[in-house]
DRENDRENRO-788571 format. One line per field, with one value per residue (C-alpha): x, y, z; residue number from 1; residue in one letter. Coordinates in nm, 3 decimals, always signed. Layout:
px: c(X:...)
py: c(Y:...)
pz: c(Z:...)
nr: c(NUM:...)
rest: c(a:...)
//
This chain:
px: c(+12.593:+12.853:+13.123:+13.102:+12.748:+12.806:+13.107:+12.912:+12.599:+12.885:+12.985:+12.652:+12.701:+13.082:+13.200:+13.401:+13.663:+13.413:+13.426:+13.090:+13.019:+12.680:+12.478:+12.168:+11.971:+11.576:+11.365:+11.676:+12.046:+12.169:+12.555:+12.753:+12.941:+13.252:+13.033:+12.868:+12.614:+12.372:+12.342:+12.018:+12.015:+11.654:+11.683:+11.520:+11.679:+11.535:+11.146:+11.151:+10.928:+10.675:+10.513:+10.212:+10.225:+10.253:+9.886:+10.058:+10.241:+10.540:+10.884:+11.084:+10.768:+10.741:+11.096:+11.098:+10.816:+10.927:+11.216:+11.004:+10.809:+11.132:+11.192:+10.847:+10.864:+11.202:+11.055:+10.783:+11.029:+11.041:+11.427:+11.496:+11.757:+11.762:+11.795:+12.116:+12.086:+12.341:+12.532:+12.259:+12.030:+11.785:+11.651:+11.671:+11.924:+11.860:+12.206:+12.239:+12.126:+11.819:+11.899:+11.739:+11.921:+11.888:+12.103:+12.031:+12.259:+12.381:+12.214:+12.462:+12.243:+12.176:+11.858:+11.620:+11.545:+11.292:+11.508:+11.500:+11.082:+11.026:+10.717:+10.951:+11.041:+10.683:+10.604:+10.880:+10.777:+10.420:+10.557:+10.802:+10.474:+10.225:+10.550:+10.511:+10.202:+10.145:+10.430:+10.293:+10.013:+9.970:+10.179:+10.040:+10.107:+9.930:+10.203:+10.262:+10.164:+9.792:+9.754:+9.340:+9.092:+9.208:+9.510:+9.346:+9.144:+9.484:+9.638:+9.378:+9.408:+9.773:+9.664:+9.433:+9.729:+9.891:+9.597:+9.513:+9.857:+9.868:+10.061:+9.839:+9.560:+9.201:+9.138:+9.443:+9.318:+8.950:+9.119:+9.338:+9.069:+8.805:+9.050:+9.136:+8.756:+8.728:+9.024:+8.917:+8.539:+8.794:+8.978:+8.693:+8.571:+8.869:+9.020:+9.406:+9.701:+10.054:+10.232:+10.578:+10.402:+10.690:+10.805:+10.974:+11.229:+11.514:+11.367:+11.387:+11.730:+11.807:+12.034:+12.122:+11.898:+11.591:+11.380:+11.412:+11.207:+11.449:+11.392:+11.044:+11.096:+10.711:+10.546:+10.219:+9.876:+9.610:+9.475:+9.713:+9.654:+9.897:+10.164:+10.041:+9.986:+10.357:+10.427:+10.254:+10.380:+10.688:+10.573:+10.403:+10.383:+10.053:+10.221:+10.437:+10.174:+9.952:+10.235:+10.271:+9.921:+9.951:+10.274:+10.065:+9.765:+9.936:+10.143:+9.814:+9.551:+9.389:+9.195:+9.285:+9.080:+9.274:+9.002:+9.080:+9.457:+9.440:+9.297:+9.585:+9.831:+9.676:+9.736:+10.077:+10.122:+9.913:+10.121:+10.450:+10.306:+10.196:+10.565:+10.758:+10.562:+10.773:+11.043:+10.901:+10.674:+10.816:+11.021:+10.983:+10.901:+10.655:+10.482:+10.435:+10.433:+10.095:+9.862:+9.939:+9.871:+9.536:+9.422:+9.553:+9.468:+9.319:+9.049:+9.003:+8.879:+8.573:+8.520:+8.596:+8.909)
py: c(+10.089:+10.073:+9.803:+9.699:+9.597:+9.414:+9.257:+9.175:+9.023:+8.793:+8.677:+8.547:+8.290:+8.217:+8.406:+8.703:+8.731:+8.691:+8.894:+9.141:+9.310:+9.513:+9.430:+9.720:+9.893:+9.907:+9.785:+9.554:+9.633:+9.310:+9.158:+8.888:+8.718:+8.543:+8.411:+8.186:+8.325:+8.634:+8.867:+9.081:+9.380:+9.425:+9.817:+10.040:+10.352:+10.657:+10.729:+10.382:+10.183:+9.887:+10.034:+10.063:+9.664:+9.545:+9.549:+9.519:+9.207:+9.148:+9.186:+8.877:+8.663:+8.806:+8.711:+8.376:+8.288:+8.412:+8.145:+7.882:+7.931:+7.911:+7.559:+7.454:+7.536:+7.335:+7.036:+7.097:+7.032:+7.419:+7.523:+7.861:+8.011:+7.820:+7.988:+7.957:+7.946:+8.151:+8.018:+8.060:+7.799:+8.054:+8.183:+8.541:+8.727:+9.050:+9.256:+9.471:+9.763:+9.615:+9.566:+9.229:+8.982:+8.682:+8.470:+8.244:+8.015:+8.225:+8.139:+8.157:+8.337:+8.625:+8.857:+8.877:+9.167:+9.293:+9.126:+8.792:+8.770:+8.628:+8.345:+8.103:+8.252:+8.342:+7.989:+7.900:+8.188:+8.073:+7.741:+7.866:+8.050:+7.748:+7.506:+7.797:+7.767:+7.469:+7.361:+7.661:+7.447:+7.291:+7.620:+7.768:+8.138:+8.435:+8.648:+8.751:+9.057:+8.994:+9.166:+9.187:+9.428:+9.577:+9.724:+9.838:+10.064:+10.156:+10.240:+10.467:+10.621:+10.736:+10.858:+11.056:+11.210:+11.285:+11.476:+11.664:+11.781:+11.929:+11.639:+11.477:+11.663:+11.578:+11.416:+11.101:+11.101:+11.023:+10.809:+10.587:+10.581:+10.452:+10.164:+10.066:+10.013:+9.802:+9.626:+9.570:+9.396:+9.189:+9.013:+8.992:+8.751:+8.550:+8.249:+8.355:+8.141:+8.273:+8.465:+8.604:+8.938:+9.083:+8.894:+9.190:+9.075:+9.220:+8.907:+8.613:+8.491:+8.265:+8.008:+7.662:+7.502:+7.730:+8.040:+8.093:+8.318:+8.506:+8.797:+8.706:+8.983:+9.081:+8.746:+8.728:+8.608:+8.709:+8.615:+8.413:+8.674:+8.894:+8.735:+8.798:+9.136:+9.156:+8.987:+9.170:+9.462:+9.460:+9.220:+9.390:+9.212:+9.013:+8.691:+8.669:+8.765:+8.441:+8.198:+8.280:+8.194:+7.905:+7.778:+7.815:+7.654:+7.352:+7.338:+7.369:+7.242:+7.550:+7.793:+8.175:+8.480:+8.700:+8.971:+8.953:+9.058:+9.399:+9.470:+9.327:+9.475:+9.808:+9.696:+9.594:+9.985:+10.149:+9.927:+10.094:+10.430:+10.448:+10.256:+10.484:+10.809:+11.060:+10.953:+11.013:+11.305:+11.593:+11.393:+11.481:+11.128:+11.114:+11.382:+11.266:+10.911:+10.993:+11.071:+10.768:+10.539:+10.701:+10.664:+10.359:+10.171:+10.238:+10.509:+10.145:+9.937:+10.147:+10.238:+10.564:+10.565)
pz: c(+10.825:+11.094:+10.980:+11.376:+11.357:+11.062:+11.249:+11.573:+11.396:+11.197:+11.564:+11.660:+11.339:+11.444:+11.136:+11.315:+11.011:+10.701:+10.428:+10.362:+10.059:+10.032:+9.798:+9.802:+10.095:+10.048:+10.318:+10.413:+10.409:+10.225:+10.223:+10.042:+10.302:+10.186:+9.880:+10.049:+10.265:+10.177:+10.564:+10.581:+10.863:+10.877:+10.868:+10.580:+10.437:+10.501:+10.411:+10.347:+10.562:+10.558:+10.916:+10.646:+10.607:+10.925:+11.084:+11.402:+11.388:+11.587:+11.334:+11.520:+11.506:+11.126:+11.017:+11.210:+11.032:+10.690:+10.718:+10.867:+10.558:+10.341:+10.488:+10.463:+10.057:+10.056:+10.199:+9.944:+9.651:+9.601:+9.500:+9.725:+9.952:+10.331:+10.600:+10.916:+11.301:+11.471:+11.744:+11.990:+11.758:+11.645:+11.304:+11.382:+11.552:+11.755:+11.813:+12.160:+12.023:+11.907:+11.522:+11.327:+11.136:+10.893:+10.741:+10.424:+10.203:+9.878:+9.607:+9.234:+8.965:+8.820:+8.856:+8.528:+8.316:+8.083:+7.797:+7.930:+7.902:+7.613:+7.543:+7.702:+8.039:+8.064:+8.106:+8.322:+8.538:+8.574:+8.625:+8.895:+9.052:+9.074:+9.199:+9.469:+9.550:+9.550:+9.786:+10.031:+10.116:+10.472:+10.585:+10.926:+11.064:+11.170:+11.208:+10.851:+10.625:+10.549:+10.237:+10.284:+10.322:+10.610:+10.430:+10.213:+10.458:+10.626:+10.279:+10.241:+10.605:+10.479:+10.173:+10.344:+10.571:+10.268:+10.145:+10.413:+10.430:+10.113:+9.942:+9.745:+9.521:+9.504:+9.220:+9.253:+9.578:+9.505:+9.207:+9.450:+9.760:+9.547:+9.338:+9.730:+9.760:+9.493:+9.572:+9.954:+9.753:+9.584:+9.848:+10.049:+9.803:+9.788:+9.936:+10.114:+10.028:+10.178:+9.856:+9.791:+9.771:+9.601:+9.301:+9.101:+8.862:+9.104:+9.324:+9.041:+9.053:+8.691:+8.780:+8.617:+8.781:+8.675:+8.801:+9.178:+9.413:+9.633:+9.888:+10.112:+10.343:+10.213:+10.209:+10.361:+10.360:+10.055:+9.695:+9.482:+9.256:+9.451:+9.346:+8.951:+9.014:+9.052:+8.795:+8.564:+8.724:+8.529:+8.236:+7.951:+7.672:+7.612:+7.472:+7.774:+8.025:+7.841:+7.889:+8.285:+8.319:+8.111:+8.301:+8.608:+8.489:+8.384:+8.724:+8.912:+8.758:+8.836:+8.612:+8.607:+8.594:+8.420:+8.473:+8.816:+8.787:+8.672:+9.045:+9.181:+8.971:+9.067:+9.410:+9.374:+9.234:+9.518:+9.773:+9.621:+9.640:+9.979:+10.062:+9.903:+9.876:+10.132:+9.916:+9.586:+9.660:+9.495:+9.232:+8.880:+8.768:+9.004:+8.950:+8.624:+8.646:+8.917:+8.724:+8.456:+8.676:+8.797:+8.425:+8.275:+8.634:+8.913:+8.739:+8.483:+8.766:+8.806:+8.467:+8.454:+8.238)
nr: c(1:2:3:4:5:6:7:8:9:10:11:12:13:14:15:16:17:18:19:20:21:22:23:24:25:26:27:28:29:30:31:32:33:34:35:36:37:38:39:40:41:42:43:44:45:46:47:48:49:50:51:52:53:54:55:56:57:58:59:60:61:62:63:64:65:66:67:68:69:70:71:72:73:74:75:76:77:78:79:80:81:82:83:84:85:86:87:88:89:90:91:92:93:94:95:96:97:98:99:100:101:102:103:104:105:106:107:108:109:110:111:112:113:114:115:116:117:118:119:120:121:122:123:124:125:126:127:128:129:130:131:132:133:134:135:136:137:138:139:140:141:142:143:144:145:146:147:148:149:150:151:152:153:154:155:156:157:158:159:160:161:162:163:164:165:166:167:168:169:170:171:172:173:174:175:176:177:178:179:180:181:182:183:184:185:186:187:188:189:190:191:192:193:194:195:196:197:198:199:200:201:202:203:204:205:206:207:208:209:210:211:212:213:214:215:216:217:218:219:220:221:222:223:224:225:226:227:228:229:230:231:232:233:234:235:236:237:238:239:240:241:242:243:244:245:246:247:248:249:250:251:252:253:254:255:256:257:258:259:260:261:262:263:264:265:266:267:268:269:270:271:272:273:274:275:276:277:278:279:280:281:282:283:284:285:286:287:288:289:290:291:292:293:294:295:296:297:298:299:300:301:302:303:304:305)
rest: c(x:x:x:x:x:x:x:x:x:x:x:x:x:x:x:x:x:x:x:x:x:x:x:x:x:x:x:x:x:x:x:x:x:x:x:x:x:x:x:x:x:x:x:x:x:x:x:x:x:x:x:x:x:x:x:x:x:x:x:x:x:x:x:x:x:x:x:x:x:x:x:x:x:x:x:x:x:x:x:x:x:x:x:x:x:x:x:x:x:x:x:x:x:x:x:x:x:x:x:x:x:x:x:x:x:x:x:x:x:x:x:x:x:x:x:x:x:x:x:x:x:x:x:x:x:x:x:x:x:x:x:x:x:x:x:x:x:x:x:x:x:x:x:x:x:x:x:x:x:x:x:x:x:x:x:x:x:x:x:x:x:x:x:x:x:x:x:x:x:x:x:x:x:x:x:x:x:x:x:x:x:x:x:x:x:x:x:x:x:x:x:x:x:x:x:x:x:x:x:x:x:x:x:x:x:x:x:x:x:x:x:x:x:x:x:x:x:x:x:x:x:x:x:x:x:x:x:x:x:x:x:x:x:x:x:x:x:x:x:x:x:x:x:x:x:x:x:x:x:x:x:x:x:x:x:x:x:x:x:x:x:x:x:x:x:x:x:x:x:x:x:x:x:x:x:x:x:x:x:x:x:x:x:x:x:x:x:x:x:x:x:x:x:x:x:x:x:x:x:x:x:x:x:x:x)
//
């Protein structure tokens, strides 16, 4: 990233002398500014794109209703990054050349990892998940993500690209296609909350103050199950995996059907696929890693693992 664009979008938030660090590049390029402030330049990195997402939605309306939602979950007792005007009074700020910014408040924490899930961060992170939830209620938007059964059939359109041009074989095709089916049943049988969409533990800050959702850039509209389906994503152990739903049961008053979650953790997967696949086609790991997941999950949800 040019440091002049970096330096221009400061100017729009009176901060022409601020200090930027960069922080990581993924479907956002992402600064620390002076400390205090965390910049997001709403351009991907190569092969890196949520075009597959977006079911047409306009990406200014998108992000100014991301942060609208932020303050909405504030309001709602929910602890989270808030979001600055620039000098102009608006939410989102569109540089000459076209480029998107946001700016939120930094947050002090640190990001989790696998060694901090224990029983006990289980519960606090189904805890931090129904608080969530619960304080996205009364929200109003319809340009977001919806994460329904209409991705689902667009998921499969690119899959199908990426079978008819040779980069996909037959069988995890058929295996992927027909888990998007069954996913697609699922949501049309489900009530739509707006989620996170995208709670991997890069996006959980731990600070002193508890677990904190950071990084919306995905939320959207589907089944509050989403949001479990990353979770247990990148949580494996069954005792920790309980105490989530537990935390969120007791938060929410709300019974959960964990039966229902392995279809949305195999969504969660075939979302990442399709996201990253020009990137990862041809990678080693990949090409491994493929036909796992076409076993132990998506070939599961019909039975034919």
């Amino acid at each position: 990233m040019k440091p002049n664009l970096v330096n221009d979008i400061l100017r729009q938030y009176d901060m022409p002398y601020a200090k930027a660090d960069l922080i990581r590049h993924n479907e956002n390029l992402t600064y620390c500014i002076d400390d205090k402030y965390l910049l997001r330049i709403h351009k991907s990195k190569p092969d890196f794109t949520t075009v597959h997402y977006d079911n047409n939605v306009d990406s200014i309306k998108r992000r100014e209703n991301e942060l609208k939602f932020l303050i909405h979950l504030k309001a709602n007792g929910l602890n989270l990054q808030l979001p600055i005007k620039n000098i102009k009074d608006q939410f989102v700020t569109v540089h000459k050349d076209g480029t998107v910014a946001t700016l939120l408040m930094w947050l002090p924490g640190r990001i989790l990892n696998k060694e901090d899930l224990t029983d006990k961060t289980g519960y606090h992170l189904g805890e931090m998940l129904g608080r969530m939830h619960k304080a996205a209620e009364g929200y109003c938007a319809s340009d977001v993500i919806h994460y329904d059964h209409h991705l689902c059939q667009k998921l499969s359109y690119f899959l199908s690209i990426y079978y008819d041009n040779g980069k996909l074989d037959k069988v995890h095709f058929e295996s992927m296609t027909r888990a998007l089916g069954l996913i697609a049943y699922r949501l049309k049988q489900s009530d739509s909350i707006f989620t996170h969409s995208d709670l991997s533990l890069s996006n959980i800050l731990l600070t002193d103050k508890g677990l904190v959702p950071i990084d919306f850039s995905l939320f959207g509209s589907s089944s509050p199950m989403l949001d479990f389906g990353s979770l247990f994503s990148f949580v494996d152990e069954a005792s920790c995996r309980a105490n989530i739903i537990k935390g969120y049961e007791e938060v929410t008053g709300t019974r959960v059907n964990e039966s229902e979650i392995s279809y949305y953790v195999s969504f969660q997967i075939l979302l990442g696929i399709v996201l990253h696949y020009e990137s990862w086609f041809g990678e080693a790991w990949f090409t491994k890693r493929l036909p796992e997941w076409c076993c132990d999950y998506f070939d599961q949800l019909s039975g034919m693992g």
